[in-house]
PLY file of the C-alpha trace (Angstrom):
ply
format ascii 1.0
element vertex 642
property float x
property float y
property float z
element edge 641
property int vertex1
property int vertex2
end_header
99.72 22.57 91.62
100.07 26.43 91.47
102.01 28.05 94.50
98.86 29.36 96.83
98.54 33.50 97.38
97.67 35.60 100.07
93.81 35.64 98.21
93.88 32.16 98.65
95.01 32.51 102.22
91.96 35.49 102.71
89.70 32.79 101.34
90.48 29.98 103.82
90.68 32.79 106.93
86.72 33.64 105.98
86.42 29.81 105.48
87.26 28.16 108.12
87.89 31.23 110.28
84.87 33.50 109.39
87.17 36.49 109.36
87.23 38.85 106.43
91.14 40.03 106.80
93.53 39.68 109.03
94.73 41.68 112.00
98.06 44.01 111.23
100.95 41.79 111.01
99.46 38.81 110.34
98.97 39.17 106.46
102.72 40.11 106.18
103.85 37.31 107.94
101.43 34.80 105.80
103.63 36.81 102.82
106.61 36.27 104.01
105.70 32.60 104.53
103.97 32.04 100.84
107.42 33.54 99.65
109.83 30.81 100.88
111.13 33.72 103.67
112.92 32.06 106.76
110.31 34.06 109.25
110.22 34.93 112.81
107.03 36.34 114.20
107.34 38.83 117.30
103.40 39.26 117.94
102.23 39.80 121.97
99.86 37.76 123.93
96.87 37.62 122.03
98.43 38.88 119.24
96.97 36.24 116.95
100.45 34.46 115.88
98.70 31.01 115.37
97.08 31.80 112.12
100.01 32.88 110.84
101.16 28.91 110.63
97.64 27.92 110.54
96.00 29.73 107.80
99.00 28.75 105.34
98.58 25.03 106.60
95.07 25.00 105.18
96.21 26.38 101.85
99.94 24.34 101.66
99.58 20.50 99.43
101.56 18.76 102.00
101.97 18.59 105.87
102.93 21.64 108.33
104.73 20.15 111.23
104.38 22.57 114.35
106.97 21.84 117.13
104.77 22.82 120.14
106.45 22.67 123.83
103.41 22.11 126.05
101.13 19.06 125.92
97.73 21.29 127.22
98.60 23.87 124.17
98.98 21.37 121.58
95.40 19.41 123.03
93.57 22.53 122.85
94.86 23.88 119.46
94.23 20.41 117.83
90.91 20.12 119.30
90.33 24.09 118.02
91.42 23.12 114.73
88.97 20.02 114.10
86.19 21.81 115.32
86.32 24.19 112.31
86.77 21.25 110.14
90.88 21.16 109.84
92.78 17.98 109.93
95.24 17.51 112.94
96.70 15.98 115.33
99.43 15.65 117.63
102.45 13.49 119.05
104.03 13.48 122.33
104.61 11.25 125.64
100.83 11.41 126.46
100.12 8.53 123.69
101.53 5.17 123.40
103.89 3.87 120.70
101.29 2.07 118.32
98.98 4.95 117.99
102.65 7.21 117.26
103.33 5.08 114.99
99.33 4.94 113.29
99.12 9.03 113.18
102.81 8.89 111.57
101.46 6.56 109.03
98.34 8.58 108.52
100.83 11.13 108.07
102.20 9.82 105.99
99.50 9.41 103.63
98.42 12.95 103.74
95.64 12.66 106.67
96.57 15.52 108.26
97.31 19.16 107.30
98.56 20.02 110.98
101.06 17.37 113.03
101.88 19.31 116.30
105.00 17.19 117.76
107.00 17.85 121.05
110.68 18.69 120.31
111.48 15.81 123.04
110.49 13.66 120.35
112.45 14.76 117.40
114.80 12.39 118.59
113.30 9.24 118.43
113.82 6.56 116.18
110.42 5.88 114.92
110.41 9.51 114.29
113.44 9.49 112.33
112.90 6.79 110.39
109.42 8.09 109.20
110.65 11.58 108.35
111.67 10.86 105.08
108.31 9.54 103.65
106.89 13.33 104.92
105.36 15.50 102.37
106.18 18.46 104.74
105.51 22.09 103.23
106.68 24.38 106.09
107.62 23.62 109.77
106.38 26.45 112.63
108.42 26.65 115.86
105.89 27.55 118.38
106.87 29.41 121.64
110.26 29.83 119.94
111.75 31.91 123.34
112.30 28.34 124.32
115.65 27.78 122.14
117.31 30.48 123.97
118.92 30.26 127.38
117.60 33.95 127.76
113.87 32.94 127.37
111.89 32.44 130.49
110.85 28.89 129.39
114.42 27.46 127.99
114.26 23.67 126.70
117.69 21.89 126.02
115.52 20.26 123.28
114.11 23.29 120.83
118.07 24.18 120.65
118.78 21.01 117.94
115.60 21.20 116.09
117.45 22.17 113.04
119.22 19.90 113.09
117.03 16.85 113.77
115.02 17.98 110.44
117.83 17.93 108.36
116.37 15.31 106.56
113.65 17.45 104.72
115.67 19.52 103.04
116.69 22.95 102.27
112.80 23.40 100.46
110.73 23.47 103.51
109.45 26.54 104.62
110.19 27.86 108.02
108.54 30.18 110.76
109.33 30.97 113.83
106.78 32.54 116.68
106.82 34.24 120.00
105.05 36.56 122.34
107.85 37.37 124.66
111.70 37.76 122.77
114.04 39.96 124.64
117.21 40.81 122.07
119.35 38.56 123.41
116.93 35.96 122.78
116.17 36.81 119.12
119.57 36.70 118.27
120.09 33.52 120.18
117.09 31.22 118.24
117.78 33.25 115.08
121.51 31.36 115.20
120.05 28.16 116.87
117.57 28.08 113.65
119.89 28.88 111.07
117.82 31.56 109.82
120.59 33.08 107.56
118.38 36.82 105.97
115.15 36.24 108.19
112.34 38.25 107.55
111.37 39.52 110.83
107.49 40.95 111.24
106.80 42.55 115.16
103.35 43.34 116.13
105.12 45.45 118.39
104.76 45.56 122.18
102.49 48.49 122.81
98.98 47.83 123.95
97.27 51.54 124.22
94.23 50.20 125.40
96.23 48.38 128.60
96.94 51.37 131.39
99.70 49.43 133.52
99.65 50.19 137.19
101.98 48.99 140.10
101.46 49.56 143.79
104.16 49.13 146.28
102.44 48.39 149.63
102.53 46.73 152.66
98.51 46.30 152.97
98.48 44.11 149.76
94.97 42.77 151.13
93.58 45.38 151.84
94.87 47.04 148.01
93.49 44.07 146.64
90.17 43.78 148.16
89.90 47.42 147.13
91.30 46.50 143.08
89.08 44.08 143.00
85.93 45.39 144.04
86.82 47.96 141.70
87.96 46.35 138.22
84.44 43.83 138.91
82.27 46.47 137.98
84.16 46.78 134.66
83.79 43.51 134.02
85.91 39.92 134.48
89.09 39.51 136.23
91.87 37.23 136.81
94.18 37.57 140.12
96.96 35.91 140.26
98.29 34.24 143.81
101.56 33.19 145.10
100.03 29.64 146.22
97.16 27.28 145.82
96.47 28.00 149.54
95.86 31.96 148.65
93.35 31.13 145.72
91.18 29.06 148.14
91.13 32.36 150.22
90.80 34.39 147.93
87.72 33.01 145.83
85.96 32.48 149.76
87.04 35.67 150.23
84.95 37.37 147.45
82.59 34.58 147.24
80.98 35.64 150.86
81.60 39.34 149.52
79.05 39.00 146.72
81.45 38.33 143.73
81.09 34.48 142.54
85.04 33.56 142.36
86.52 30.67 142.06
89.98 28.87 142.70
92.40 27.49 139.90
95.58 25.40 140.10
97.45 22.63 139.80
96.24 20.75 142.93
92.70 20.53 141.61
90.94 17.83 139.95
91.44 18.68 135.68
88.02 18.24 135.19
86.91 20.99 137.82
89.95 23.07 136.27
88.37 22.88 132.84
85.02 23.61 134.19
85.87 27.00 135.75
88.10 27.66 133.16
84.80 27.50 131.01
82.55 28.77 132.92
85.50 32.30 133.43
85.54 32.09 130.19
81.24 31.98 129.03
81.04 34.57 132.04
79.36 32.41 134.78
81.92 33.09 136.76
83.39 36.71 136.56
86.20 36.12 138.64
89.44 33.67 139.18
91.81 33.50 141.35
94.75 31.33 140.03
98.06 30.54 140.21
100.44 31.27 136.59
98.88 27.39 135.76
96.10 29.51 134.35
96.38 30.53 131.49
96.71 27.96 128.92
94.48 27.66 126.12
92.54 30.53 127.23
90.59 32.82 124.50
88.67 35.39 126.65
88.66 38.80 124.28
86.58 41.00 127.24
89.02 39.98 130.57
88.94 43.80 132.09
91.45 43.12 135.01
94.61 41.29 135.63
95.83 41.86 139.24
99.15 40.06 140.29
98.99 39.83 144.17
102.63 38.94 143.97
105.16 39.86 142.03
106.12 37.24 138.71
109.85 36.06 138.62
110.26 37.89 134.88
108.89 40.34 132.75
108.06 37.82 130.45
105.87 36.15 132.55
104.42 39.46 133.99
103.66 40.46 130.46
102.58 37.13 129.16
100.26 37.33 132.16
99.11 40.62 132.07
98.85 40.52 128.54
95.20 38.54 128.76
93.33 41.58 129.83
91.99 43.71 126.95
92.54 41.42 124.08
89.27 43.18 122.53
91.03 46.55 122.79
88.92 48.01 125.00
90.47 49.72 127.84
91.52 47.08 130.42
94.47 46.85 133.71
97.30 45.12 134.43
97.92 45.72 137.51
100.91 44.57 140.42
100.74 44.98 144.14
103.73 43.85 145.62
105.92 45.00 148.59
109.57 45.36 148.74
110.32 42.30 150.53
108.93 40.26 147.42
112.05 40.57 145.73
114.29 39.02 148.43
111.87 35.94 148.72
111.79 35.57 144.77
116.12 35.91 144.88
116.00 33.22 147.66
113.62 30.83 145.54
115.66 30.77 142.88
118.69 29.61 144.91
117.04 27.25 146.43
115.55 25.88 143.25
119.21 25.06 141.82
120.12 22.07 144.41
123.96 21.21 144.55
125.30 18.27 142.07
125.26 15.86 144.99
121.76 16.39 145.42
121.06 15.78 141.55
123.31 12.91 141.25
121.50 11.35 144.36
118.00 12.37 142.77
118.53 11.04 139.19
119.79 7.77 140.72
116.91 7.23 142.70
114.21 8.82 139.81
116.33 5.42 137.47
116.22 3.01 140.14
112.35 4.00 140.57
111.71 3.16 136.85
113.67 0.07 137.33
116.30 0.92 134.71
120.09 -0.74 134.64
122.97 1.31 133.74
123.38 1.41 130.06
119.43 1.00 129.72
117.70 2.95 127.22
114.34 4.30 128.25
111.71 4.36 125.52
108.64 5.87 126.72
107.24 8.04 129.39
105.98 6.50 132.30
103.90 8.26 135.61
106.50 8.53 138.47
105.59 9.05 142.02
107.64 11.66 143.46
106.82 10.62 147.64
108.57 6.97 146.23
111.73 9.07 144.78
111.95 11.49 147.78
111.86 7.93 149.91
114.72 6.29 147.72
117.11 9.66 147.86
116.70 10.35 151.62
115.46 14.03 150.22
112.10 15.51 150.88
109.78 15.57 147.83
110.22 19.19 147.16
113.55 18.33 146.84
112.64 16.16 144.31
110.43 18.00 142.12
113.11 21.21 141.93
116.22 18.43 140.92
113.73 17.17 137.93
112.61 20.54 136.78
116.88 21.07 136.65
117.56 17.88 135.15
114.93 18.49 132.53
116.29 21.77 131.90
119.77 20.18 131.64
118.49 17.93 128.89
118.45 14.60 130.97
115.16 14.07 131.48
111.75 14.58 129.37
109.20 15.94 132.08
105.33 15.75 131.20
102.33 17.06 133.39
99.24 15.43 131.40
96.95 18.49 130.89
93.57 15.82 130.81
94.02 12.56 132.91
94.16 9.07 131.48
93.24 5.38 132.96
95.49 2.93 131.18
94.69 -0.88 131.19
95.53 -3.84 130.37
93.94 -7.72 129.95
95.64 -10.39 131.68
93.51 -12.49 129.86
92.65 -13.66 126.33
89.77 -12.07 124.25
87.81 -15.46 124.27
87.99 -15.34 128.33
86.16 -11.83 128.43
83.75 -12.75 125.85
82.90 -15.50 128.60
83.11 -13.48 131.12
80.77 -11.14 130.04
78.31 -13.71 129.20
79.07 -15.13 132.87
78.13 -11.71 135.18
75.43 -10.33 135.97
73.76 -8.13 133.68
74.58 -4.61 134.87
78.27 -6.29 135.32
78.87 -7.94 132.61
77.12 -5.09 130.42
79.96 -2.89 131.83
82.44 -5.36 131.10
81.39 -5.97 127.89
81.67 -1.82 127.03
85.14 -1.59 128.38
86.26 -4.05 126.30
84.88 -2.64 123.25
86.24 0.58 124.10
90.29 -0.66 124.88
90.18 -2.68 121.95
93.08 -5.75 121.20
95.88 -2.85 122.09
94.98 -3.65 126.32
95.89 -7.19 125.71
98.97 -6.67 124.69
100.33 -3.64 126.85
98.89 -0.90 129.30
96.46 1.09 126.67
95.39 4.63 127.99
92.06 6.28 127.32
91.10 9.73 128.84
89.35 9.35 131.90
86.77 12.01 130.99
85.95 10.20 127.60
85.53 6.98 129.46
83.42 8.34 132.46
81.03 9.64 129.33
80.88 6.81 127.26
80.13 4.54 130.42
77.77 6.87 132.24
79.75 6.86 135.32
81.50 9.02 137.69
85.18 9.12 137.86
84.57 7.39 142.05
82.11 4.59 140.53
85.16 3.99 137.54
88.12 3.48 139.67
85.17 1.41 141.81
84.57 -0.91 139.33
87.83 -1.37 137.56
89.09 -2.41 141.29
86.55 -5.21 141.72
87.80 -6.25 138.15
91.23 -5.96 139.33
91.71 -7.38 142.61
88.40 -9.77 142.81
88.09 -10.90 139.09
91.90 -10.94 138.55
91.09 -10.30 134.73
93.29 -7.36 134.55
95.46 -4.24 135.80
95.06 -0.55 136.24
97.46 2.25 136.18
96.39 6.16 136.34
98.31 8.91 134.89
98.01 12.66 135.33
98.02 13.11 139.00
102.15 12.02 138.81
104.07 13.78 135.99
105.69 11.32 133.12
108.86 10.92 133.13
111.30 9.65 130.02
115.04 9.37 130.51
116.69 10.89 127.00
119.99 9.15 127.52
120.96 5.40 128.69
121.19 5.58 132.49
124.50 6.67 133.40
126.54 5.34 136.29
126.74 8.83 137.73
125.22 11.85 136.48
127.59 13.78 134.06
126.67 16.99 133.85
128.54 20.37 132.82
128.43 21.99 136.35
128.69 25.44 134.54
126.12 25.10 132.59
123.84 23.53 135.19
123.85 26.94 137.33
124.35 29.46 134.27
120.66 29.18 134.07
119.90 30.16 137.87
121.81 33.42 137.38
120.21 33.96 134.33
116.68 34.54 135.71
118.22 36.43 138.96
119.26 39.26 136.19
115.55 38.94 134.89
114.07 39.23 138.24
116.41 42.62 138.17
114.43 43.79 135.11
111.44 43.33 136.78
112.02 44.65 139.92
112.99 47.35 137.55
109.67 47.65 136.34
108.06 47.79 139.58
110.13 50.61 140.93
110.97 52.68 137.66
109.55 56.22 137.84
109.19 56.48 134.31
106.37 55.15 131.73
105.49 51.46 132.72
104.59 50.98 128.68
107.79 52.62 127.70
110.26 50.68 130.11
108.15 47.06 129.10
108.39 47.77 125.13
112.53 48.97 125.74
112.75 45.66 127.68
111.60 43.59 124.80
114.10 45.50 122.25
111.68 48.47 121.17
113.91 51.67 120.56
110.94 54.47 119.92
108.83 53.80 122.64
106.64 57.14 123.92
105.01 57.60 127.05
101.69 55.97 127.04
100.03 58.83 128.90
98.09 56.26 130.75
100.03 54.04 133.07
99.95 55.27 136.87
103.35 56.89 136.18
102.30 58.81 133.26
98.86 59.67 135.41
100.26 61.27 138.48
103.46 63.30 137.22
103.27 66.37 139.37
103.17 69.11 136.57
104.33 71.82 138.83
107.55 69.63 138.70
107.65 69.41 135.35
107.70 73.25 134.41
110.51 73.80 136.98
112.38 71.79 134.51
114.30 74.49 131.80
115.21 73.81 128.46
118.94 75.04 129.75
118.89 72.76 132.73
118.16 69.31 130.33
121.11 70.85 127.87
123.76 71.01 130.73
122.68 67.27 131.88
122.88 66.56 127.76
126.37 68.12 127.36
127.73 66.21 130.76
126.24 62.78 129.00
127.64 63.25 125.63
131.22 61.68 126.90
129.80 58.18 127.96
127.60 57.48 131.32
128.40 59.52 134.71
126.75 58.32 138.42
124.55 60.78 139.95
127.62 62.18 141.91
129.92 63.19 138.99
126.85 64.71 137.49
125.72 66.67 140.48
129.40 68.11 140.89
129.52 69.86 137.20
125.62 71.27 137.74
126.02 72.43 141.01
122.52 71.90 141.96
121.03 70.33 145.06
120.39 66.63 144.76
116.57 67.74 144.54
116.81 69.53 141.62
119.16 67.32 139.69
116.74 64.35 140.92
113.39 66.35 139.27
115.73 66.92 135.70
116.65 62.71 135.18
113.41 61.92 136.36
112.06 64.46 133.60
114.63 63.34 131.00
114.01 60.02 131.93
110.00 60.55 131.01
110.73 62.09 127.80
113.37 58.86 127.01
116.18 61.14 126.98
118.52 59.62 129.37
118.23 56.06 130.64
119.38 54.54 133.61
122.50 51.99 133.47
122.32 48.95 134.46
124.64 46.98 137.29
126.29 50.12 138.00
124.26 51.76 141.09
122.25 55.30 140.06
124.73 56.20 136.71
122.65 57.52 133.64
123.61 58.10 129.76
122.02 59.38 126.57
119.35 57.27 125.43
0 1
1 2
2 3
3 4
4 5
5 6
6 7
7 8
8 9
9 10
10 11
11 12
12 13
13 14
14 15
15 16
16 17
17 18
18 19
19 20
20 21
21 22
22 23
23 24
24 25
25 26
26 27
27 28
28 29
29 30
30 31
31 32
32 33
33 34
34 35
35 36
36 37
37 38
38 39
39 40
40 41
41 42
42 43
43 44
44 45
45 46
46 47
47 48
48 49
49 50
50 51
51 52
52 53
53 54
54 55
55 56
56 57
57 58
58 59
59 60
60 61
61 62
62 63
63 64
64 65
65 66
66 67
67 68
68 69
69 70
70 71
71 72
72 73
73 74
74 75
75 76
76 77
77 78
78 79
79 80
80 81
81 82
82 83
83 84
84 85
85 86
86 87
87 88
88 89
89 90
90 91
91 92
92 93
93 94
94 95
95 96
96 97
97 98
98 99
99 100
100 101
101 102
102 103
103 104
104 105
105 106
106 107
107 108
108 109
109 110
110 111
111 112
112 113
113 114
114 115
115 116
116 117
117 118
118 119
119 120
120 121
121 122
122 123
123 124
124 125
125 126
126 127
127 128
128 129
129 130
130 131
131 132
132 133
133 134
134 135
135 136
136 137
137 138
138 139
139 140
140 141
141 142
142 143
143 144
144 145
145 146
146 147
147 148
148 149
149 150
150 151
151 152
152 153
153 154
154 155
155 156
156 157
157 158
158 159
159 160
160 161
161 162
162 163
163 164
164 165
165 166
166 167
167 168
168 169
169 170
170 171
171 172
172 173
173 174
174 175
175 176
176 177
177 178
178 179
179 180
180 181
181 182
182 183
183 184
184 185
185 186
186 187
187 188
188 189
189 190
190 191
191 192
192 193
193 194
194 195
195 196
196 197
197 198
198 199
199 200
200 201
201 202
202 203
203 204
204 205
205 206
206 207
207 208
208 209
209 210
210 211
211 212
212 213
213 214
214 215
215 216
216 217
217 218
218 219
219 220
220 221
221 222
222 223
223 224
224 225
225 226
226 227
227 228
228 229
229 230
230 231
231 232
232 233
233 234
234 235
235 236
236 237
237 238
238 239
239 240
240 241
241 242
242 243
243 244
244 245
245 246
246 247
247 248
248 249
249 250
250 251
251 252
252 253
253 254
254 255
255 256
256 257
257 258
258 259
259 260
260 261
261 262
262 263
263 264
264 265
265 266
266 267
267 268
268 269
269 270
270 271
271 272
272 273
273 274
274 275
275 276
276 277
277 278
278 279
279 280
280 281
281 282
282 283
283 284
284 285
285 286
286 287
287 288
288 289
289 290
290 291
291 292
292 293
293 294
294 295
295 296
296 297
297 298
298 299
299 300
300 301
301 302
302 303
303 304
304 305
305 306
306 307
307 308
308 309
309 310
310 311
311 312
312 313
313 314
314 315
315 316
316 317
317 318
318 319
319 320
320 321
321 322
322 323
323 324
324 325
325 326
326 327
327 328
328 329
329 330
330 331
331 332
332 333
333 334
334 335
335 336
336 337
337 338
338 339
339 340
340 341
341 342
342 343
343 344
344 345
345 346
346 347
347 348
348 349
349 350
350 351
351 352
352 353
353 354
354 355
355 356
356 357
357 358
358 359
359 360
360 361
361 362
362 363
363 364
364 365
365 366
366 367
367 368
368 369
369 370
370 371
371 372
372 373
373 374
374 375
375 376
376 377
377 378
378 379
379 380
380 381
381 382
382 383
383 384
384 385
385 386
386 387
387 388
388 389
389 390
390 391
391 392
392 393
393 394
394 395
395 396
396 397
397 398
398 399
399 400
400 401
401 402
402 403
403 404
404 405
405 406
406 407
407 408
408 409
409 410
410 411
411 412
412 413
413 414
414 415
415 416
416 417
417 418
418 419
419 420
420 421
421 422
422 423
423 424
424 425
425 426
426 427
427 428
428 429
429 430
430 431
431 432
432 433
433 434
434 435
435 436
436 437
437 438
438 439
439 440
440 441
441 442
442 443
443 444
444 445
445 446
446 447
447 448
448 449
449 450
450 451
451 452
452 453
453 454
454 455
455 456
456 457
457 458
458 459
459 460
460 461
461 462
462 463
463 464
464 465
465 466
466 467
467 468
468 469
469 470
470 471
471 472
472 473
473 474
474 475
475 476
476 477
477 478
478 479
479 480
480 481
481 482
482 483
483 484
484 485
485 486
486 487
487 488
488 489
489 490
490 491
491 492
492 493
493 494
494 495
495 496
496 497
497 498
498 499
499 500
500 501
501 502
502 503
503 504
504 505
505 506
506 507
507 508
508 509
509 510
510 511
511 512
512 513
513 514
514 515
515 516
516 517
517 518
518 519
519 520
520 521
521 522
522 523
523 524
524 525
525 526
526 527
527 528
528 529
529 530
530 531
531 532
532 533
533 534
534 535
535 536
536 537
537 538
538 539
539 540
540 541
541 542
542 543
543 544
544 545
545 546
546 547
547 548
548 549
549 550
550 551
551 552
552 553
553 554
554 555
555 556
556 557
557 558
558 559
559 560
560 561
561 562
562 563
563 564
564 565
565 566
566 567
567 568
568 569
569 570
570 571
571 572
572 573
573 574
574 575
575 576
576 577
577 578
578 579
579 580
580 581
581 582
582 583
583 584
584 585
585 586
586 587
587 588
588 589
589 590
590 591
591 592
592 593
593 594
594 595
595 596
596 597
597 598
598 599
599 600
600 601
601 602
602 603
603 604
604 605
605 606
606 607
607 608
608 609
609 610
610 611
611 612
612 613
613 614
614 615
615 616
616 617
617 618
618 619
619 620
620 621
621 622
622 623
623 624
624 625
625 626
626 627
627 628
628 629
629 630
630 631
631 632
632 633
633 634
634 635
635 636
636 637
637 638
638 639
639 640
640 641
């Protein structure tokens, strides 16, 4: 077969797609990946970076393997995907071992055009053992910020994805993607990849059509009530609260004030999450207040308004975040009301969030002894954990609990999962011939139930748990998810015919090692992370209190080096002019000339000018604007030549 072109790539975009071309960037990076280039895509939120994989997946003989971090963004990508008629699917710890091992064999035999796999499971044997027999064409590292310590979303596991593919070859294409890649990071998963002459494509980081605005208050309600009311006549909105208790405030809030709002986060049932998430998104509802657990999946071009009623822990989040308003490119705003004291109660999170090794140790023995595993034992799939049993075990409180996992999956010993859709596993006690009776046995309406359950779980529940989503089985039996859990307990505890487990209100949890007598960690490491995000909380209190362009100091951030004032944030809005022309030509070249032998503080500058700190204060702030002196960083109010 003939190596496919970017005219066979236009031809499956209007195919499956409907799109005639493709947005700037994307057709270079589809280029680069037709060439054989080792390619890492910089695109922002919205930015369109899953064609890039996607579109060259259609058009590609064999398989593209995505390595995807998040079970909700691989759900909703497959699902996207076989909607328009494209073949995929997915593997991670939301599906048992024989249906792994059934989509690897329909792999295998060139099923699928898409596999989207969690880099958790990279390491498994079945996986291992079926890589070989893999037609794959090109591999796509999704959310690639992950590899690097310096991303905002680091996972031990996307660091040896190299090398758990090394069994495919050097003829495999590669791409990597990302919204949100700092320098640092770049250079980090560019090494951790191996990308040796990478052919790097950036969308860039500037969104014109966003005007980014911060307020510093300490009357955040009433600055919100007054965004709000504001950015609804322009259209839908997002806020984003600190906790679940503020969006149940917050959407009463508006609710009684005319503006149909609704909560969203974690604590909710998923299938009243998906349903305002739809309804935000079809415009029923034209405003959500959420925690950052919204956000996934979502494809809503005409979002006017992003307000963060408290200030994000990094700019990569804040961007990320703020980056779903205008996606249409019609003016839009970002905006951030925080107050000073925000910063001091995000420092004091993340200390807290890093307990001390005695804690962990004490944790992770209780988190094994919960999953009833022996020292030595290997633990081969994920199971649903109740964190109230742990915290009960260790003698900590469950909070306690929850921050030691999120640090022991971040240290690589432990494979967290928080199932995007619930599931209801279970699982015969009894042969097929004795439910056949059965059936015939019940009443009608009982045994007719019966009967459909059975037909739905299929041989797989007689030999082990077997999980279905609960949605999918409330439709197919015409039930409610109350009258389910009502029935399958009669079944359970009266009939005695078989047992139930849930999963998705507890996260699943998979041990990657053998349990270890005591928890070997490197202490260093543990805790390099923790003062890792307390210099990107710097940045973005940065942001938040910069007097220059908001656009300018996000895109410098993120690695740009040309960056202009927007001439629409609130900074660029409100610079007093009169200011401005007090500024001379002379005074900016004596600042210059001080510069030109390396950084000075604002003291050793104000000595050579002889000018009062006024003055000299209106000139940075003016140089700063026009990006010709930048502040330093870590070394209190010094500036140098940008």
């Amino acid at each position: 077969m003939s190596q496919p072109t970017i005219k066979d790539a236009r031809g499956a975009l209007k195919k499956y797609w409907g799109y005639d071309d493709f947005r700037p960037g994307q057709g270079d990076a589809i280029q680069s990946v037709l060439d054989g280039e080792e390619t890492l895509v910089l695109f922002p939120t919205g930015g369109g970076k899953s064609l890039c994989y996607q579109v060259p997946a259609v058009i590609f003989e064999g398989l593209t393997i995505v390595i995807s971090p998040l079970v909700a963004l691989m759900q909703d990508q497959v699902e996207q995907l076989q909607k328009l008629g494209i073949r995929a699917t997915f593997i991670n710890s939301t599906i048992p071992g024989y249906e792994v091992e059934q989509r690897l064999v329909n792999a295998r035999n060139g099923m699928y055009k898409l596999l989207y796999i969690a880099p958790e499971r990279l390491t498994t044997d079945r996986w291992q053992a079926e890589l070989p027999n893999l037609n794959i064409d090109l591999v796509a590292v999704d959310e690639a910020h992950c590899i690097s310590e310096w991303g905002h979303d680091f996972r031990p596991s996307y660091r040896n994805i190299r090398e758990e593919l090394t069994l495919i070859g050097d003829k495999v294409r590669w791409i990597a993607l990302t919204a949100t890649a700092t320098p640092e990071v770049k250079k980090d998963l560019l090494q951790s990849l191996q990308f040796k002459e990478p052919n790097v494509i950036s969308g860039g980081f500037q969104r014109p059509n966003l005007h980014w605005w911060v307020n510093e208050t300490q009357k955040k309600k009433d600055l919100l009530i007054k965004a709000v009311k504001k950015g609804i006549k322009r259209g839908s909105g997002i806020v984003y609260a600190n906790t679940r208790k503020d969006c149940e405030y917050w959407a009463d809030f508006f609710t009684k004030k005319g503006i149909e709002t609704k909560p969203y986060h974690a604590g909710m049932v998923s299938s009243v999450r998906e349903k305002v998430q739809q309804d935000w998104i079809s415009g029923e509802v034209p405003l959500v207040v959420a925690t950052n657990a919204f956000g996934m999946g979502i494809d809503k071009p005409d979002c006017r308004f992003v307000v963060h009623y408290f200030m994000p822990l990094t700019l990569e989040a804040y961007y990320q975040e703020a980056g779903r308003a205008g996606r249409d490119g019609e003016v839009s705003y970002p905006i951030l009301i925080y107050k000073s004291s925000d910063v001091d109660l995000l420092k004091s999170r993340i200390l807290r969030s890093y307990p001390e090794y005695e804690t962990l140790n004490k944790i992770y023995m209780a988190l094994c002894d919960e999953l009833n595993l022996a020292i030595g034992s290997e633990h081969e799939g994920s199971e649903p954990v109740d964190y109230a049993a742990v915290a009960k075990r260790s003698g900590y409180s469950e909070r306690e609990v929850q921050k030691s996992a999120s640090v022991l999956q971040r240290l690589g010993v432990v494979e967290l999962t928080d199932l995007y859709r619930p599931k209801t596993g279970i699982h015969f006690l009894v042969s097929r011939s004795y439910v056949r009776d059965k059936v015939e046995e019940l009443d009608s309406k009982k045994g007719e139930f019966l009967d459909q359950l059975f037909r739905i779980y299929g041989p797989p529940s007689f030999a082990d748990f077997h999980y279905i989503e609960t949605k999918y089985l409330t439709e197919k039996l015409d039930v409610n998810v109350n009258q389910l859990r009502k029935a399958l307990r009669v079944f359970e505890n009266h009939d005695q015919i078989l047992k139930v487990k849930y999963i998705g209100e507890k996260p699943l949890v998979r041990l990657i090692e053998p349990r270890m007598p005591n928890l070997h960690i490197d202490q260093k490491k543990a805790y390099h992370y923790r003062d890792v995000l307390l210099k990107k909380l710097e940045y973005m209190d940065g942001y938040a209190t910069t007097q220059g362009c908001r656009e300018v100091y996000l895109r410098t951030y993120f690695g740009e080096t040309d960056a202009r004032p927007c001439g629409n944030c609130d900074n660029c809005k409100y610079i007093n002019t009169d200011k401005i022309d007090s500024v001379k030509s002379s005074d900016i070249r004596k600042v210059k000339e001080i510069l030109m032998s390396g950084a000075k503080d604002i003291e050793a500058i104000q000595k050579r000018v002889e000018w009062n700190r006024e003055k000299l204060k209106q000139v940075i702030e003016f140089m700063q604007r026009e990006q010709i002196v930048k502040r330093v960083e870590d070394e209190g109010e010094s500036y140098k030549l940008s």
